[in-house]
Biopython code that builds the backbone (N, CA, C, O; Angstrom):
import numpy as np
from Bio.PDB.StructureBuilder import StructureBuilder

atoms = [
    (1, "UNK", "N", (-5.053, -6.010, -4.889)),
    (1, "UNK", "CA", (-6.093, -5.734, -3.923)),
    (1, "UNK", "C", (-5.633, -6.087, -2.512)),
    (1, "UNK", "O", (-6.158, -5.498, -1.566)),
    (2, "UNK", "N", (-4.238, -7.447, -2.202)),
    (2, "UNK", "CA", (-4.288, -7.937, -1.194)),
    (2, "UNK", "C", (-3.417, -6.603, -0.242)),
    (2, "UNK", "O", (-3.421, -6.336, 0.960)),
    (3, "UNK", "N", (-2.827, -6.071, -1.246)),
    (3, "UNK", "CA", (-1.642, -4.867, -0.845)),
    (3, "UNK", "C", (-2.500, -4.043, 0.108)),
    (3, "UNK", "O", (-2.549, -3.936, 1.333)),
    (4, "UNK", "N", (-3.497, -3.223, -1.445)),
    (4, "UNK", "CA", (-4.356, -2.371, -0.770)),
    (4, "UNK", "C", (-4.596, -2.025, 0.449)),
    (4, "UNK", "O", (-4.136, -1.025, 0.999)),
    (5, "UNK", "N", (-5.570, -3.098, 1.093)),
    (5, "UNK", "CA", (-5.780, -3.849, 2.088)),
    (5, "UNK", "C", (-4.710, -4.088, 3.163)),
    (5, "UNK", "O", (-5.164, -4.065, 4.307)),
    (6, "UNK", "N", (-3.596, -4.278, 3.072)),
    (6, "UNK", "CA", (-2.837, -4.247, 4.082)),
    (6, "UNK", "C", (-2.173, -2.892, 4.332)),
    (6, "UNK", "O", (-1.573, -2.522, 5.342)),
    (7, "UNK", "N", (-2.409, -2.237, 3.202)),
    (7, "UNK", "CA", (-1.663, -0.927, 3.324)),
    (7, "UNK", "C", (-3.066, 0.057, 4.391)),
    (7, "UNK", "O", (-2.683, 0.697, 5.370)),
    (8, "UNK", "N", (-3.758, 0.045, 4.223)),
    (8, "UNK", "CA", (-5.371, 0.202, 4.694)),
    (8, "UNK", "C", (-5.374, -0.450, 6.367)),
    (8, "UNK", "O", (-5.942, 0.243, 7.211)),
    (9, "UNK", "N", (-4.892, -1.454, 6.702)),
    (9, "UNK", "CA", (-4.780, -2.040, 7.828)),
    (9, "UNK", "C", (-3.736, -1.678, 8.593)),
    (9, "UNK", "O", (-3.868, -1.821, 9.808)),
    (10, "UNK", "N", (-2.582, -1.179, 8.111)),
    (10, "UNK", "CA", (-1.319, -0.781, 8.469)),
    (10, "UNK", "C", (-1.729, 0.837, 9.016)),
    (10, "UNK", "O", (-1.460, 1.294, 10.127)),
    (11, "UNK", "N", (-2.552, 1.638, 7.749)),
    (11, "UNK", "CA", (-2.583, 2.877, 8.155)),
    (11, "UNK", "C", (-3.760, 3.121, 9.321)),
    (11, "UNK", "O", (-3.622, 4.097, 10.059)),
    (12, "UNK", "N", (-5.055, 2.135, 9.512)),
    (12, "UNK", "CA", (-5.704, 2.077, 10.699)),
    (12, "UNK", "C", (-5.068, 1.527, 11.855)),
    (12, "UNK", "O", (-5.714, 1.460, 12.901)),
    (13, "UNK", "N", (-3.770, 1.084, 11.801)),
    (13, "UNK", "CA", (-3.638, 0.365, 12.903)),
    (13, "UNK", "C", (-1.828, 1.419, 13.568)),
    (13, "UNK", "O", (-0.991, 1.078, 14.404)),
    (14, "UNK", "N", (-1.912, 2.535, 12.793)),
    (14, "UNK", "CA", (-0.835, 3.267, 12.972)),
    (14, "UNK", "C", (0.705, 3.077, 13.062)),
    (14, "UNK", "O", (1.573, 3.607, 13.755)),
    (15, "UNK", "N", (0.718, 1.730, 11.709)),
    (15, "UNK", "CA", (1.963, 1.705, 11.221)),
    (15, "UNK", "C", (2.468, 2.390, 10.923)),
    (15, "UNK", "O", (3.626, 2.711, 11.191)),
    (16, "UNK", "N", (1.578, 2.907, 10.135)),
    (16, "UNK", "CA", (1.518, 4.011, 8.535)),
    (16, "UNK", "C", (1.584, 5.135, 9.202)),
    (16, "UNK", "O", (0.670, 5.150, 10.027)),
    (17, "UNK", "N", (2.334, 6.248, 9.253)),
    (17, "UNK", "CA", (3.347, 6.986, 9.065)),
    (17, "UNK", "C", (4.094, 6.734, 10.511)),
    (17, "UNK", "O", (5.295, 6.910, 10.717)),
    (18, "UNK", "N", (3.437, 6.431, 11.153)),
    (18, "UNK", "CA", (4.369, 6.140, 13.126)),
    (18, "UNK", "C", (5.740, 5.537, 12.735)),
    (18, "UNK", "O", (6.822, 6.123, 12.733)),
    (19, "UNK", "N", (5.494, 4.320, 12.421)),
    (19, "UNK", "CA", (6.589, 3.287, 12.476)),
    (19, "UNK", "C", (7.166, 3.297, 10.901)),
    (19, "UNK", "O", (8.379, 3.131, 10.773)),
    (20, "UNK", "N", (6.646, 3.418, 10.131)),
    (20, "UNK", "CA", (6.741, 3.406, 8.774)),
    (20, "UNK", "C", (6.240, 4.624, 7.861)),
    (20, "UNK", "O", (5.228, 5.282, 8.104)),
    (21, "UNK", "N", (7.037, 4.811, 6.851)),
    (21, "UNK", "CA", (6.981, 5.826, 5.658)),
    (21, "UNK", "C", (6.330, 5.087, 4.870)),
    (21, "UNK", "O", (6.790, 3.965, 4.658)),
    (22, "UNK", "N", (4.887, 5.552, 4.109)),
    (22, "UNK", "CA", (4.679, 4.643, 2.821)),
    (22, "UNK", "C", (5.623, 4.586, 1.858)),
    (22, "UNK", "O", (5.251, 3.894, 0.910)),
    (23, "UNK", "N", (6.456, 4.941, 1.764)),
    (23, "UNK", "CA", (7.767, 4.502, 0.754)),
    (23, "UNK", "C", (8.574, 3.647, 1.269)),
    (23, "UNK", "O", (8.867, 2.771, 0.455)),
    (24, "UNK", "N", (8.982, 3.546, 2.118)),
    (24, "UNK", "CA", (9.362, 2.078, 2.773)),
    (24, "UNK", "C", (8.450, 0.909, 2.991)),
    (24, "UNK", "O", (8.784, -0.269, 2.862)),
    (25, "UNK", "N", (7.223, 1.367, 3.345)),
    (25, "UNK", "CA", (6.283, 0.269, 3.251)),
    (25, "UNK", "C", (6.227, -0.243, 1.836)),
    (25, "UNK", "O", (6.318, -1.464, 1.963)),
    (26, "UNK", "N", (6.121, 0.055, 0.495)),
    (26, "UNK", "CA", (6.125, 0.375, -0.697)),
    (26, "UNK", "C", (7.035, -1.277, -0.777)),
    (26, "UNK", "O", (6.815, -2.449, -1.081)),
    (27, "UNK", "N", (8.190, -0.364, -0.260)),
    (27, "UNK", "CA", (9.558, -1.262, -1.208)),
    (27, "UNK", "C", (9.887, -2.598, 0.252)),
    (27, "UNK", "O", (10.837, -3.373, 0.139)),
    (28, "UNK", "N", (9.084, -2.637, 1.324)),
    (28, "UNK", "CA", (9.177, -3.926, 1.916)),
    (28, "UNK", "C", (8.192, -4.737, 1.171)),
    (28, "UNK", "O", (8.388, -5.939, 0.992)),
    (29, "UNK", "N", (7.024, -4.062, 0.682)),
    (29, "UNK", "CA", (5.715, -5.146, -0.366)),
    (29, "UNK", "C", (7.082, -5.600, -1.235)),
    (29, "UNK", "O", (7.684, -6.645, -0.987)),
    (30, "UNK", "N", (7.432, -4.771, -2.164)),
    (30, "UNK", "CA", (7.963, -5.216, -3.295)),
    (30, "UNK", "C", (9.190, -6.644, -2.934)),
    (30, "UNK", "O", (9.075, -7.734, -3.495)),
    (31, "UNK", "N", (10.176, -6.368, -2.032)),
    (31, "UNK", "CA", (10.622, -7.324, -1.591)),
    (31, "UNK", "C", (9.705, -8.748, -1.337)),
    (31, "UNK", "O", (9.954, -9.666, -2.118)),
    (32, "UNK", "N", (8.941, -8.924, -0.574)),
    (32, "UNK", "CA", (8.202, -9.829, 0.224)),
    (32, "UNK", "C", (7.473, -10.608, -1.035)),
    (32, "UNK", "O", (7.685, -11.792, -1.297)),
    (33, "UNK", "N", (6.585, -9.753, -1.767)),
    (33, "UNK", "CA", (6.350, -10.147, -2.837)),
    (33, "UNK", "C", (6.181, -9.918, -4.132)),
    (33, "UNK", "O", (5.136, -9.454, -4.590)),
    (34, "UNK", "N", (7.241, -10.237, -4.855)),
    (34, "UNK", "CA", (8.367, -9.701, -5.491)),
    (34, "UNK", "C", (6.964, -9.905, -7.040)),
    (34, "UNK", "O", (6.138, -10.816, -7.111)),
    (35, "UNK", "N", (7.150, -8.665, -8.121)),
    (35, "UNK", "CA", (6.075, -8.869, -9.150)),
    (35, "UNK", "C", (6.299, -10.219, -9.736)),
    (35, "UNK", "O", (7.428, -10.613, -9.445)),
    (36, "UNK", "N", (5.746, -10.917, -10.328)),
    (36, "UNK", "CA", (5.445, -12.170, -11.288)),
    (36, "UNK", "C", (5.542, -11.685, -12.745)),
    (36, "UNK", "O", (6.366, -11.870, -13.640)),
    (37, "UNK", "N", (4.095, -10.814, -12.624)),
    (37, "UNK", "CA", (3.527, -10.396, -13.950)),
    (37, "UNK", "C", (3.564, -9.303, -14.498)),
    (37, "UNK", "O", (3.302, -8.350, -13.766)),
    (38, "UNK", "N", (3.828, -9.065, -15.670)),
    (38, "UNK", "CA", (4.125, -6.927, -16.062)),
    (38, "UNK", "C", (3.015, -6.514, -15.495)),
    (38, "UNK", "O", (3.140, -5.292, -15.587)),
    (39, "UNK", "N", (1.901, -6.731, -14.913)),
    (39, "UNK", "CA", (1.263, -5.987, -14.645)),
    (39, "UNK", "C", (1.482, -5.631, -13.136)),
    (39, "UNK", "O", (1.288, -4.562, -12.557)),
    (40, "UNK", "N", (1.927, -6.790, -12.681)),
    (40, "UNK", "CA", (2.241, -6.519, -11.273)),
    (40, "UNK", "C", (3.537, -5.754, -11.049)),
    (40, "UNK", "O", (3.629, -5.085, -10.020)),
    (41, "UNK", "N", (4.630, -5.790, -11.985)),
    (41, "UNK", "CA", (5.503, -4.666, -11.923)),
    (41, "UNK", "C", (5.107, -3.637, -12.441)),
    (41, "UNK", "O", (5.588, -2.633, -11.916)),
    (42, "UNK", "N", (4.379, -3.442, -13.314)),
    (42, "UNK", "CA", (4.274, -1.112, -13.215)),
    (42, "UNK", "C", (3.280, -1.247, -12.417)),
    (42, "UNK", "O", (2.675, -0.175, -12.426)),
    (43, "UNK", "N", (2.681, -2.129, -11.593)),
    (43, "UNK", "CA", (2.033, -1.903, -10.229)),
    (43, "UNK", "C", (2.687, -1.070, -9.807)),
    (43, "UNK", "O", (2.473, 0.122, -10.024)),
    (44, "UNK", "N", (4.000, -1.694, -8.834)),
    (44, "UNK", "CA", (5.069, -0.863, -7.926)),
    (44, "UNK", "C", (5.837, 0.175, -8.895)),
    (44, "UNK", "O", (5.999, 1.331, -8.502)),
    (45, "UNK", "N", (6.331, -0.252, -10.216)),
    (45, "UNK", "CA", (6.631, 0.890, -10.829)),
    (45, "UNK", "C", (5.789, 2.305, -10.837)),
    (45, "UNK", "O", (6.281, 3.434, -10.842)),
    (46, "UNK", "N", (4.117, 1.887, -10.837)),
    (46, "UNK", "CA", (3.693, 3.468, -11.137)),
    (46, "UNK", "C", (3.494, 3.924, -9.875)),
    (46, "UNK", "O", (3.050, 5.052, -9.663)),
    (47, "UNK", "N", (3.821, 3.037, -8.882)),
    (47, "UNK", "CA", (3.805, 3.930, -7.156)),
    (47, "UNK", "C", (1.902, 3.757, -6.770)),
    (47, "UNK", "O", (1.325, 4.543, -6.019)),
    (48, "UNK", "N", (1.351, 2.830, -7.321)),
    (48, "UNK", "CA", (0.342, 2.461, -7.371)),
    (48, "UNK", "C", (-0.375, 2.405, -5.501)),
    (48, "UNK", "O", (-1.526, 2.746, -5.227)),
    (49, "UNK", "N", (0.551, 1.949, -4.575)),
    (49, "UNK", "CA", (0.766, 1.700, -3.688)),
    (49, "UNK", "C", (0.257, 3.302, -2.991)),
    (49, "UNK", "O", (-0.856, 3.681, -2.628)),
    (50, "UNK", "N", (1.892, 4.157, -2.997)),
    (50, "UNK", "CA", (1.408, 5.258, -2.838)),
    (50, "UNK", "C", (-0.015, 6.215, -3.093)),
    (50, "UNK", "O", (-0.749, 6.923, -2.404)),
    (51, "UNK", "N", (0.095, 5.713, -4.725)),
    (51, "UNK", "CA", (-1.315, 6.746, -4.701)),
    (51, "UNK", "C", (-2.243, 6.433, -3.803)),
    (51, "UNK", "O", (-2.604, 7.151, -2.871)),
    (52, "UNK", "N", (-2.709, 5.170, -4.119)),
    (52, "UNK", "CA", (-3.504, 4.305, -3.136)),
    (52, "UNK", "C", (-3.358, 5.123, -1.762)),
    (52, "UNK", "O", (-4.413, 5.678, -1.453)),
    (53, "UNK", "N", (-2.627, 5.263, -1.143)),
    (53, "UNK", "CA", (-2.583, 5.822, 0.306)),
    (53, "UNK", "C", (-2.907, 7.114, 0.450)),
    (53, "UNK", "O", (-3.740, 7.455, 1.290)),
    (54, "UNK", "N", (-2.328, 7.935, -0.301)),
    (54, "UNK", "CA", (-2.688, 9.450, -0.326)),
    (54, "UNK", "C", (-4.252, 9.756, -1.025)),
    (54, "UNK", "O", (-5.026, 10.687, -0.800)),
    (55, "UNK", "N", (-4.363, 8.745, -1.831)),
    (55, "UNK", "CA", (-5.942, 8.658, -2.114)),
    (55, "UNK", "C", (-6.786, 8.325, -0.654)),
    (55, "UNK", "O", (-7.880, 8.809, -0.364)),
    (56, "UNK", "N", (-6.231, 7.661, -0.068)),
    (56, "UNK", "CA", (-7.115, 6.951, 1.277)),
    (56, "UNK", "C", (-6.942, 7.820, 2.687)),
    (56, "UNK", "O", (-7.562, 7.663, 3.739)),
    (57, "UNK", "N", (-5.782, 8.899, 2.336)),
    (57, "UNK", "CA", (-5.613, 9.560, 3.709)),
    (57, "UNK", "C", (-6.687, 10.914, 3.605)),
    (57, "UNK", "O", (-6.854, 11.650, 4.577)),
    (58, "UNK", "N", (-7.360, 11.125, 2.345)),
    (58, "UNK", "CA", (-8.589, 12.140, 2.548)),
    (58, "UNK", "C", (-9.686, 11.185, 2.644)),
    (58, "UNK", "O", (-10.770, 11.689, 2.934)),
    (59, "UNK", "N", (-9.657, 9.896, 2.464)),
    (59, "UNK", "CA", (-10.772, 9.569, 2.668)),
    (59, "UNK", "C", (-11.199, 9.370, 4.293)),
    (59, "UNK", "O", (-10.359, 9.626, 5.156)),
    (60, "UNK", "N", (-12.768, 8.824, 4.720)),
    (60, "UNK", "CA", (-12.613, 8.902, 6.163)),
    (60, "UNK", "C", (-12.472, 6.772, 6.255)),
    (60, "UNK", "O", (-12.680, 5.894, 5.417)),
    (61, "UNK", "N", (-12.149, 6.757, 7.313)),
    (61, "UNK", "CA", (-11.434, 5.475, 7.887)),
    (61, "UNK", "C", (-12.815, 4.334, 7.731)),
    (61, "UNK", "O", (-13.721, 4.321, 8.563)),
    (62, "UNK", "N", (-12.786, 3.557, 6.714)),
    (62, "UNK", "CA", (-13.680, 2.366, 7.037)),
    (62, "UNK", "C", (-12.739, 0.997, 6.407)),
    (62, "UNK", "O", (-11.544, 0.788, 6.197)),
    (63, "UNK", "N", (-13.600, 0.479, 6.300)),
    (63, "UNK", "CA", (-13.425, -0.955, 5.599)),
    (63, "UNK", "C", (-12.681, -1.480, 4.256)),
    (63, "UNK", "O", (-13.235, -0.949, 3.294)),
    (64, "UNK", "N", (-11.804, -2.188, 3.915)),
    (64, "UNK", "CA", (-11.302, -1.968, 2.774)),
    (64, "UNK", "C", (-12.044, -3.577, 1.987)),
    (64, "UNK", "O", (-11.497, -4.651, 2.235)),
    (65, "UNK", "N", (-13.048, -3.530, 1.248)),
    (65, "UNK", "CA", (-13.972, -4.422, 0.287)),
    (65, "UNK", "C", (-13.098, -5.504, -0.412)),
    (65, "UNK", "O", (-12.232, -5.186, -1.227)),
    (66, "UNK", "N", (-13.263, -6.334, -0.189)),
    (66, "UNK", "CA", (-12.449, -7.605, -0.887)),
    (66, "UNK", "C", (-13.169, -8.035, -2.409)),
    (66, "UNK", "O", (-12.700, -8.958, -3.075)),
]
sb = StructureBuilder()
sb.init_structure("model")
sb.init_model(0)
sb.init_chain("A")
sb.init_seg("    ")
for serial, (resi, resn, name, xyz) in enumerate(atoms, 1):
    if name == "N":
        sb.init_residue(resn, " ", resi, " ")
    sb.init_atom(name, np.array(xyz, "f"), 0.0, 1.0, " ", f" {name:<3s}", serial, name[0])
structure = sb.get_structure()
């Protein structure tokens, strides 16, 4: 969720595609914080990240719910 959320903050704040590719954004999460748990690796394995974004770039721009 914390990803989400930053990926969400990144793309309102015009990281996200300006300065950065969500596929590089992707694999700097994965670095930074690296999975623990199998679930948190086929996280980044299933591109969870990505979908997440291309799910959020038709949506319209609000708040991301904690």
């Amino acid at each position: 969720m914390i990803t989400k959320c930053f990926v969400k903050m990144a793309k309102n704040k015009k990281l996200i595609p300006h300065m950065f590719n969500i596929e590089d954004m992707q694999s700097y999460l994965k670095a930074t914080i690296p999975p623990l748990t199998a679930d948190e690796y086929k996280f980044f394995e299933n591109n969870e990240i990505i979908r997440f974004y291309e799910a959020d770039m038709t949506a319209p721009n609000g708040l991301c719910d904690p």
